[in-house]
C-alpha positions in Angstrom: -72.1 103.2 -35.2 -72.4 104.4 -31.9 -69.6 106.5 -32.0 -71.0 108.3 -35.1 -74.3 109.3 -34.0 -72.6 111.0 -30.8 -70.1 113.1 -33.1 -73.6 114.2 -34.7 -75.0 115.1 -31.6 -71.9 116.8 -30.9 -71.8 118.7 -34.1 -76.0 119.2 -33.7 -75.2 121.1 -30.2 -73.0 122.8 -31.1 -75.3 124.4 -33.9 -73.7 122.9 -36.8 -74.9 121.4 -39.9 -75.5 117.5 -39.3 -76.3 116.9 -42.3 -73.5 118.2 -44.1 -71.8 115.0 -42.2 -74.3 112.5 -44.4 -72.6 113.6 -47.5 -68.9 113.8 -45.7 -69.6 110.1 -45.4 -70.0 109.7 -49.1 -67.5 111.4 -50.3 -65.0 109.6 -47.7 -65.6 106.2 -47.7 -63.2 103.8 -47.8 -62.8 101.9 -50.7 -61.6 98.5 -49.1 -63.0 96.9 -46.0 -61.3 94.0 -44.6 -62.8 91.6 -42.2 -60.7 90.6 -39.5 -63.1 87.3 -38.4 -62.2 85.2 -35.0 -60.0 81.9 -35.2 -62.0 80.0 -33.0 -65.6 80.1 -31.0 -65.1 81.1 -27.5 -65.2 83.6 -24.9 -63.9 86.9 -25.6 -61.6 87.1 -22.5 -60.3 90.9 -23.2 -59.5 93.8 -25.8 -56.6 96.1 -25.1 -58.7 98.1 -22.4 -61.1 95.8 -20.7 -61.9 92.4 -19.3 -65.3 91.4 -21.7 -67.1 88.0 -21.7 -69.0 88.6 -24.9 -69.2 84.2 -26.8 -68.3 84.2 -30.5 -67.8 82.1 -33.2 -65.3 80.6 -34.8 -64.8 83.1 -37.9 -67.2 85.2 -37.1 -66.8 88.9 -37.5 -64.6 90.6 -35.3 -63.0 94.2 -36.4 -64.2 95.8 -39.7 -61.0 97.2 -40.9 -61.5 100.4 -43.6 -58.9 101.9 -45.9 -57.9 103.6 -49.1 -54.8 101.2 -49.7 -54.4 97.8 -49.9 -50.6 98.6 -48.2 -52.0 100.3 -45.0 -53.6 97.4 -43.6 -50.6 95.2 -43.6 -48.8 96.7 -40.8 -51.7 97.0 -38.2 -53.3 93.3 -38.9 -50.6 91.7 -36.7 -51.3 94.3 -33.7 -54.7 94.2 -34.1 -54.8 90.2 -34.0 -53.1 90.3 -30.8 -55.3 92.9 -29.2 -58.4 90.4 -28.5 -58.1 87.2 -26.3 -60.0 85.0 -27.1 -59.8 81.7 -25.0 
């Protein structure tokens, strides 16, 4: 959610129409979301990027994955379950 409200502000200084994005959002949601939840409660050791020490929950939520196709999110579930150590 953070990410969205700074491409707002972006479009907002740049003198665009923000709220032309509230209705972009409609029109373009994804019709499947897919929980990707944790295997185990633990310590979240680290994501592809970073070092992170953030306790969880065995099957708690842990990626929100959206798409238009079933299909598309077969490939990437593998990757993504290896890109979070939690241990």
């Amino acid at each position: 959610m953070e990410a969205w409200k700074t491409f707002v502000a972006f479009v907002d200084a740049q003198d665009g129409d923000a709220t032309v994005l509230e209705k972009i959002t409609d029109m373009q949601r994804a019709p499947i979301i897919h929980l990707l939840p944790t295997k185990k409660s633990d310590t979240i050791k680290k994501n592809r990027r970073e070092a992170l020490g953030e306790k969880v929950e065995a099957h708690e939520p842990l990626l929100f994955l959206h798409a238009r196709i079933e299909q598309s999110l077969r490939p990437i579930l593998p990757i993504l379950e290896k890109a979070v150590e939690i241990s």
